[in-house]
C-alpha positions in Angstrom: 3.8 -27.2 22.0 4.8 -26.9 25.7 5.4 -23.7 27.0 3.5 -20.9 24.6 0.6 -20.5 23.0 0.0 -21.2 19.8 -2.2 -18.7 17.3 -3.7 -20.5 14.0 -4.9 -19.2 11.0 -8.6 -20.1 10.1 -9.1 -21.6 7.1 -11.8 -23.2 5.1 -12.4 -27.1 5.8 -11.2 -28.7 2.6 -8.2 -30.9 2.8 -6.3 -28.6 0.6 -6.6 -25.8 2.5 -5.6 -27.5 6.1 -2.7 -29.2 3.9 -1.1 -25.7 2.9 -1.8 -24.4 6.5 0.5 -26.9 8.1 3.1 -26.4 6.1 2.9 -22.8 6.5 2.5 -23.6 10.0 6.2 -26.0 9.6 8.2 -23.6 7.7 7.4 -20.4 10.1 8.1 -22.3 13.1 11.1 -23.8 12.0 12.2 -20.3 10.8 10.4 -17.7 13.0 9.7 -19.4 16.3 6.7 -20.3 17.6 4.8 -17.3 17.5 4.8 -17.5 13.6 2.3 -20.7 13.9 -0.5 -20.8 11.4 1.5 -17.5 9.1 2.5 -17.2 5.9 6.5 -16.4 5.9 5.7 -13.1 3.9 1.8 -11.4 4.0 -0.1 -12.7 1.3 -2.1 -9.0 1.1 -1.8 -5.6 3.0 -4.5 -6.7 5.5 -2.9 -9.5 6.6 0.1 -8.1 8.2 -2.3 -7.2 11.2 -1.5 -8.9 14.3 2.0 -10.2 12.6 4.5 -10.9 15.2 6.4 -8.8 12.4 3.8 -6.6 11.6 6.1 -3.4 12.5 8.5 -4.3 9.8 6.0 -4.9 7.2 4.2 -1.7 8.3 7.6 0.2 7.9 8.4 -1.4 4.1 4.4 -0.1 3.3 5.7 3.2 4.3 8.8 3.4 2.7 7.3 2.4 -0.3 4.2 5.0 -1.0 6.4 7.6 0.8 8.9 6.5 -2.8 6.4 6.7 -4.9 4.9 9.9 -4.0 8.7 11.7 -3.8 8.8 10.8 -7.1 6.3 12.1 -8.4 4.3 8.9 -9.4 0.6 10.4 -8.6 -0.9 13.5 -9.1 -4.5 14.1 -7.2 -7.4 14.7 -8.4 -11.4 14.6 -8.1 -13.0 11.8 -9.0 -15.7 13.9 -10.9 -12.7 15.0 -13.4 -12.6 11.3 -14.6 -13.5 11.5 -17.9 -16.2 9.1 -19.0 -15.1 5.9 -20.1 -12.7 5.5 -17.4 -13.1 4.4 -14.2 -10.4 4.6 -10.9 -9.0 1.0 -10.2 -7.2 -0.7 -7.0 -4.1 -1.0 -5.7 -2.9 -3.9 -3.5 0.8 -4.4 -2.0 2.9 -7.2 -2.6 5.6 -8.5 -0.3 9.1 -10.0 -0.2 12.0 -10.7 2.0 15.3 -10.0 0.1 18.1 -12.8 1.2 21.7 -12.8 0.5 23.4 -15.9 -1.1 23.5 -17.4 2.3 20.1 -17.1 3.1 20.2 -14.2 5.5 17.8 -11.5 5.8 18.8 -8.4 4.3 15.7 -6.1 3.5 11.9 -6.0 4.0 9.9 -5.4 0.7 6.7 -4.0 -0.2 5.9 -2.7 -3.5 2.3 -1.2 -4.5 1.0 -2.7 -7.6 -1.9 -1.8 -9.7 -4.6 -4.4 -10.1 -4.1 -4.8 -13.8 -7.4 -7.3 -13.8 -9.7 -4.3 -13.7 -7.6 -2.2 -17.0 -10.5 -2.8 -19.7 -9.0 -3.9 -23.2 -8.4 -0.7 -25.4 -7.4 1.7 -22.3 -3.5 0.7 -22.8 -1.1 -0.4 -25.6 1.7 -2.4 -25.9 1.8 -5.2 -23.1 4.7 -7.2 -24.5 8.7 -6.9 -22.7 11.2 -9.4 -23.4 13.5 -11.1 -20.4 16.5 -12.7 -20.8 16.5 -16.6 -20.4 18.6 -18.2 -17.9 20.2 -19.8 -21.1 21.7 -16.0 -21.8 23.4 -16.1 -18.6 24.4 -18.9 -18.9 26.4 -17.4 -22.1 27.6 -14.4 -20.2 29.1 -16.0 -17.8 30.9 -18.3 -20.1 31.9 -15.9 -22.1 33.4 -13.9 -18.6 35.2 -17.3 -17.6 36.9 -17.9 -21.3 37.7 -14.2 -22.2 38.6 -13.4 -17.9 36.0 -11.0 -17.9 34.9 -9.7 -14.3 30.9 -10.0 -13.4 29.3 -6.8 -12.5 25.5 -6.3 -11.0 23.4 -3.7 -10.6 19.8 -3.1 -9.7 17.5 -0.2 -11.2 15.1 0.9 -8.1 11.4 1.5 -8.8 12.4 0.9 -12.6 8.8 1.1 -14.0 8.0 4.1 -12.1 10.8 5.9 -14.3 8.8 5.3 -17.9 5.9 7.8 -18.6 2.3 6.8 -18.2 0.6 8.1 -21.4 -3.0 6.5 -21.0 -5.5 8.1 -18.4 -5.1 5.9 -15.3 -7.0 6.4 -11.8 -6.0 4.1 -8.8 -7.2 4.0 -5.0 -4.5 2.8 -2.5 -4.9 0.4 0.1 -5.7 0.8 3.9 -4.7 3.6 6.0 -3.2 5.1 2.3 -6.5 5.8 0.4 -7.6 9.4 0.0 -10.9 10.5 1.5 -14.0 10.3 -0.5 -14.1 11.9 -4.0 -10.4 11.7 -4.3 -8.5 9.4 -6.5 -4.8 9.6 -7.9 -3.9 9.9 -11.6 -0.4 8.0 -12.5 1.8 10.2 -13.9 4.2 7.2 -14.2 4.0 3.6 -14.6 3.7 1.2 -11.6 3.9 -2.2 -10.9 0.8 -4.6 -12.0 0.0 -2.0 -15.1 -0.5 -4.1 -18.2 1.4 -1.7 -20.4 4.3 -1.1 -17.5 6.6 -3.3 -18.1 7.0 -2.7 -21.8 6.6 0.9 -21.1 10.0 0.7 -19.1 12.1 -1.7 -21.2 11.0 0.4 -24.1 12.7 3.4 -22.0 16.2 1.2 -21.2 16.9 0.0 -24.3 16.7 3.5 -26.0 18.8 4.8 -23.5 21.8 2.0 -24.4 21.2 2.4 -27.7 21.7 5.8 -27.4 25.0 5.4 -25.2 26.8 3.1 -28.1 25.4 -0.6 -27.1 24.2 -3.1 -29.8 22.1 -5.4 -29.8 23.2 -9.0 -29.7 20.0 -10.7 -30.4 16.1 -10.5 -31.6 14.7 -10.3 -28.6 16.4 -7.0 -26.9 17.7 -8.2 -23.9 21.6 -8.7 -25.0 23.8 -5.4 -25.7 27.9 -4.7 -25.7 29.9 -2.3 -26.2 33.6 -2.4 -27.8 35.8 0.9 -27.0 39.0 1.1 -28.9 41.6 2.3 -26.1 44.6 5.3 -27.1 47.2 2.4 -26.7 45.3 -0.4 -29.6 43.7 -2.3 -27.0 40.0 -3.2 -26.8 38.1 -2.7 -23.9 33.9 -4.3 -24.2 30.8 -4.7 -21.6 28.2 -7.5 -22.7 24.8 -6.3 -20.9 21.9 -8.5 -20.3 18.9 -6.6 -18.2 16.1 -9.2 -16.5 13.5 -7.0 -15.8 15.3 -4.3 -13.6 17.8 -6.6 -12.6 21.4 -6.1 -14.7 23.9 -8.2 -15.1 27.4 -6.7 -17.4 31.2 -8.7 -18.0 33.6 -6.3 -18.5 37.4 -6.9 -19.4 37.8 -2.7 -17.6 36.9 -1.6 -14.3 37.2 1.8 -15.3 35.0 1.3 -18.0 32.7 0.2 -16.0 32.5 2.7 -13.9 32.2 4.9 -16.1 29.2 3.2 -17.8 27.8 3.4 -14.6 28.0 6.5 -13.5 26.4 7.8 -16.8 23.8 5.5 -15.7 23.0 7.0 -12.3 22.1 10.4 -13.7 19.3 8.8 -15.6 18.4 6.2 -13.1 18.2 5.3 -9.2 20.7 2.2 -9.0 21.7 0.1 -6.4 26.0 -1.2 -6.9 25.9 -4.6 -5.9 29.3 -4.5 -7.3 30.6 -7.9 -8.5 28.1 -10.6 -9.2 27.7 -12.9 -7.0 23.6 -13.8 -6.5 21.8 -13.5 -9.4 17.7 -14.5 -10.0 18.3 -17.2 -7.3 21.1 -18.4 -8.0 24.9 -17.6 -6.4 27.3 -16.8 -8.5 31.2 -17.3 -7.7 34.2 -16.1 -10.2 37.5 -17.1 -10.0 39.4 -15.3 -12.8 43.0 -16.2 -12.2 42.1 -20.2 -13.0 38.8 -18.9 -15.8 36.1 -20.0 -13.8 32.4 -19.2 -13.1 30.8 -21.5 -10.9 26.7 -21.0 -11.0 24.5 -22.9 -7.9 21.2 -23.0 -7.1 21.5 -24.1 -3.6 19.7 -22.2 -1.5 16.5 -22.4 -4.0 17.1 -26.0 -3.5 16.9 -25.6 0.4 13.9 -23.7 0.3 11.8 -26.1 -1.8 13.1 -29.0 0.4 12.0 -27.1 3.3 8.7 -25.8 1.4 7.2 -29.6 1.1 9.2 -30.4 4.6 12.1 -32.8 3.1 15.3 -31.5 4.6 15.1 -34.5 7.1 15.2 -37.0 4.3 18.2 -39.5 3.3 19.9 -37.7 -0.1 20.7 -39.9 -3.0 22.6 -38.7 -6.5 19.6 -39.5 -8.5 15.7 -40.5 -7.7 16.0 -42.6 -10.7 16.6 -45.9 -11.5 20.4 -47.0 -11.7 21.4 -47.5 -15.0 18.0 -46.9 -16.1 17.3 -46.3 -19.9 14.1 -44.9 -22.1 12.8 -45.9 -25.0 9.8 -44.2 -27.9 8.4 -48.0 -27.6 8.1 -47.5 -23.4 5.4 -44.4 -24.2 1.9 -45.4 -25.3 0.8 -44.8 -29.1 -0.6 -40.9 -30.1 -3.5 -42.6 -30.5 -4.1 -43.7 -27.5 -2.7 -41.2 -25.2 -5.0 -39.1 -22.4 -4.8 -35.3 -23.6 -5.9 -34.3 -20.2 -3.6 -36.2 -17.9 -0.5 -35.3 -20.5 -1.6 -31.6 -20.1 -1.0 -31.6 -16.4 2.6 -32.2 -16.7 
């Protein structure tokens, strides 16, 4: 390119690896600028935010994010002769992300320290297992908010698996400039990201605590509550709850109930208000209640992956099949004479 120089990653010389390198090399330029060439959009590990042309702001979010997890009193330290035997301290790496609105425009810098849950030997932790709720159950919600004129409310519960209890013995070393001298390690007093048992360890936490403030549960797998109040003058006022990981989504037919649900909330919990719903798990969400409408789009997701594998140049057409074009069980070759391994690849 004319006028700059351009930096490049090295790589290994297989044709797999120069593949992914240009279109890293595409997608920064065409977002960043040229001094992006030959870097990932977001670090893949802590060492390589090193001679970023954004390096400041990922330093900043590394920061932010042990400074949190020391204020809340995640580690305590201690020698690494007091580890009892049997155990052994394991790593830590960070993990970044750039939070976007529904527009695509940059909002926050993220890096979160998780626990390499690779070296946790088998018997050292319990309970890995933590339901989600499938796109199909907000899908429901937000039906059930367009029939009923329900208004969509989000929230988002910061550092959520640092707020359950670690119960097992667990020794980690940080990363980089973080890591304690020699003969120091940290014991988690709390759960953190990448911990095998974490994730149940928190959504075993939430749902007691909305069991406990009057919720019930609307289906096997935990991840669906609501809550009917009768009001003083015979109406009915209800919030359906579904919780993604630490990301919640509610419909309530009251806004002062809602606020009151979540201000009992925030004396439990570190929330974030992002008020009414309107980007949810990728996908923007806009409500129209006056005409009963929820409208759910995956736009920008769609933008990204056409700009991941460089198509946004390309002519669009309402379907990349066949006009008019109809299957039959005949079209498919017998059981019998089907390739196992080529139909596991798809």
């Amino acid at each position: 390119m004319p006028g700059g120089k351009i930096r490049r990653q090295e790589s290994s010389n297989t044709m797999g690896a120069a593949m992914i390198d240009m279109i890293w090399t595409a997608m920064a330029c065409d977002e960043h600028g040229q001094q992006f060439a030959g870097k990932c959009p977001v670090p893949r590990s802590y060492y390589d935010i090193k001679g970023r042309p954004d390096e400041h702001l990922w330093a900043e979010a590394c920061d932010k994010e042990i400074t949190k997890l020391f204020d809340m009193g995640t580690f305590s330290i201690v020698d690494e002769n007091d580890i009892p035997p049997g155990h052994k301290s394991i790593n830590c790496c960070m993990s970044f992300k750039i939070k976007k609105d529904g527009d695509g425009n940059i909002l926050e810098y993220r890096a979160r320290c998780n626990a390499d849950g690779r070296q946790q030997e088998v018997g050292s932790y319990g309970d890995t297992f933590a339901p989600t709720s499938k796109f199909s159950c907000i899908r429901s919600i937000c039906a059930i908010a367009a029939q009923e004129g329900l208004t969509l409310y989000q929230f988002d519960v910061k550092g959520a698996f640092l707020l359950a209890e670690c119960k097992e013995r667990v020794y980690i070393n940080l990363p980089g400039k973080y890591r304690l001298p020699k003969g120091k390690v940290l014991q988690c007093r709390r759960l953190i990201y990448g911990l095998k048992q974490a994730a149940h360890g928190w959504n075993r936490m939430f749902v007691k605590w909305l069991l406990d403030y009057g919720f019930v549960n609307l289906d096997n797998d935990r991840v669906a509550f609501v809550k009917n109040v009768n009001k003083d003058d015979g109406t009915k006022s209800k919030i359906l709850l579904s919780i993604h990981v630490d990301d919640g989504l509610a419909a309530c037919s009251d806004g002062a109930m809602y606020k009151e649900f979540f201000a009992a909330m925030s004396k439990d919990f570190d929330l974030i208000d992002s008020g009414e719903l309107k980007l949810f798990l990728g996908g923007k969400v806009e409500q129209d209640r006056n005409k009963g409408i929820v409208r759910l789009s995956q736009e920008q997701y769609c933008n990204d992956v056409l700009k991941r594998f460089q198509m946004c140049d390309c002519t669009p057409v309402d379907t990349p099949c066949e006009e008019n074009l109809h299957f039959a069980a005949s079209d498919s070759p017998p059981l019998d004479k089907r390739d196992a391994e080529e139909v596991r690849k798809h």
